[in-house]
N, C-alpha and C positions, 0 to 999 in steps of 0.2 A: 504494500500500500504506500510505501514510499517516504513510512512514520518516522524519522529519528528520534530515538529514545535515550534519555540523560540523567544520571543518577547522581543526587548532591550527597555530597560527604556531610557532616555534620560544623564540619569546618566552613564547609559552602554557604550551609544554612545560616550562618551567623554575619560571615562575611558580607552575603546577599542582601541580608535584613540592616545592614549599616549602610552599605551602598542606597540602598531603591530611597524614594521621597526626597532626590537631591543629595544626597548622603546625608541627611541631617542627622545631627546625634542622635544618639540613646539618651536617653536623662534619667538616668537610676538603671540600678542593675535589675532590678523586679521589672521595668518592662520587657527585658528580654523573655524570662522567664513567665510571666503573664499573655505573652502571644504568642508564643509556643504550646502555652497552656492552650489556648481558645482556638490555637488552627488545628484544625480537626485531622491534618497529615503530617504533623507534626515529626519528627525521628525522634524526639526526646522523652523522656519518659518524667512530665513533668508533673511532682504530688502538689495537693491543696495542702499548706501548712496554716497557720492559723490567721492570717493577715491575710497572705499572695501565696500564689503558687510557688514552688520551687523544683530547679533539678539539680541536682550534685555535678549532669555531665555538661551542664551550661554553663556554673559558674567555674569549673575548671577549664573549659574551652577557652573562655572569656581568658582566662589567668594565664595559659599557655600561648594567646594570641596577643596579649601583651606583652610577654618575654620574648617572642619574634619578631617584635615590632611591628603586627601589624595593625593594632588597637591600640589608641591610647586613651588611656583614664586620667581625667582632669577634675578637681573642685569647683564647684563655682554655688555663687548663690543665686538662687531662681524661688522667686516668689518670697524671700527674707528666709529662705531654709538653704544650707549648706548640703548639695547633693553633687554625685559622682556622676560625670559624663563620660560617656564612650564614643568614639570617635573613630574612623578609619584614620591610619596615618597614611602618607604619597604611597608609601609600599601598599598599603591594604586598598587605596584605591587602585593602582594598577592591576591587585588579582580581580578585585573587582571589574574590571573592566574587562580581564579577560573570561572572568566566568558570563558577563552580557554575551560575549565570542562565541562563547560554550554554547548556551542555552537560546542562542538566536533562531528561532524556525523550528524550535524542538519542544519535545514533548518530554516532562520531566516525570520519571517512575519513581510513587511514592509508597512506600508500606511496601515498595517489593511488589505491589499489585496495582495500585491505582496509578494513572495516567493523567496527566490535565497538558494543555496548553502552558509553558514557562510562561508566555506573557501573562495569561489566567493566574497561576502561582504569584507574580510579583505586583500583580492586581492586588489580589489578594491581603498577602502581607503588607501591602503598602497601605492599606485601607487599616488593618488593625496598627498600623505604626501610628497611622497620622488619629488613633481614636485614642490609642493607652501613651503614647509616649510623651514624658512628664507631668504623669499624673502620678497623684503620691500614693502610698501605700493605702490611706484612708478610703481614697475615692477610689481608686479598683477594685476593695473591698465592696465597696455601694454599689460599683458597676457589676461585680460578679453577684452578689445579692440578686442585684435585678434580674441579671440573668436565669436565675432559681425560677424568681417570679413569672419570670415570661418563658419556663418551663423550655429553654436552650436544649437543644441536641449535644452540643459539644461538652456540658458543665457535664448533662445527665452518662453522658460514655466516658466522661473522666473521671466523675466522682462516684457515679453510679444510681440506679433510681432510687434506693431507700438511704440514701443520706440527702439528696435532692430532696427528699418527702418529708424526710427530720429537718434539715435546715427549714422545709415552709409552715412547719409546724411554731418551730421558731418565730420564722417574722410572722407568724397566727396570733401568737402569746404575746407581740411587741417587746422582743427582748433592744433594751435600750441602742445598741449598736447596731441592731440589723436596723 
């Protein structure tokens, strides 16, 4: 059929999500983690911890990608809060640039079985960057809540349907933070 098929390393996947929306930063490390959480083709095996989501193999990706220069992590304040920005450096834009080379006209295999359009993919993720990225720990918590409410596909296959049932039981009772 004439398909080219393209598989991202987990390296890619990070690399990717810094590049696409202009490369604009990350602003916290939990949004990496938080749209990995919510893309439903995720490679990461990322749990709900009590705030955000988290993965062990994101935040060592992140750590390792900084030791090869290709990410750098800077302070800055945003919003009068002191947070961690991530950033491609020249190097990481140039893989970046070659992984666009990669995935131009192709169709990226995800889970080992699903297929999509890579423009579809970086649609995608581009759309959850530009909805979570610098938003604080608080307010993804609120965003994933709603997500409960409005009974999400991707919360209910990562968390599962009876903890999805226990949490709306929660905001039922009006527990103060939900």
């Amino acid at each position: 059929m004439g398909i080219e098929w393209v598989e991202l390393s987990d390296r890619e996947w990070l690399i990717l999500l810094l590049g696409i929306d202009g490369k604009s930063p990350i602003v916290g490390e939990h949004v990496f983690h938080t749209i990995f959480f919510l893309y439903p083709l995720s490679p990461f095996d990322v749990k709900p911890l009590f705030v955000v989501p988290y993965s062990p193999d994101i935040a060592k990706l992140i750590a390792e990608l900084r030791k090869q220069g290709v990410v750098e992590r800077r302070l800055e304040v945003v919003k009068n809060e002191l947070v961690d920005v991530y950033s491609l450096t020249t190097q990481g834009a140039t893989q970046f640039a070659e992984l666009l080379r990669k995935l131009r006209g192709r169709w990226v295999l995800l889970d080992g079985l699903v297929a999509k359009p890579a423009e579809r993919l970086i649609e995608e993720l581009e759309a959850l960057k530009r909805t979570y990225n610098g938003k604080s720990p608080k307010s993804i918590l609120r965003l994933l809540l709603n997500k409960v409410r409005s009974e999400d596909t991707v919360v209910t296959a990562r968390i599962g349907k009876d903890a999805v049932e226990y949490l709306k039981t929660l905001i039922r009772y009006g527990v103060p933070i939900l």
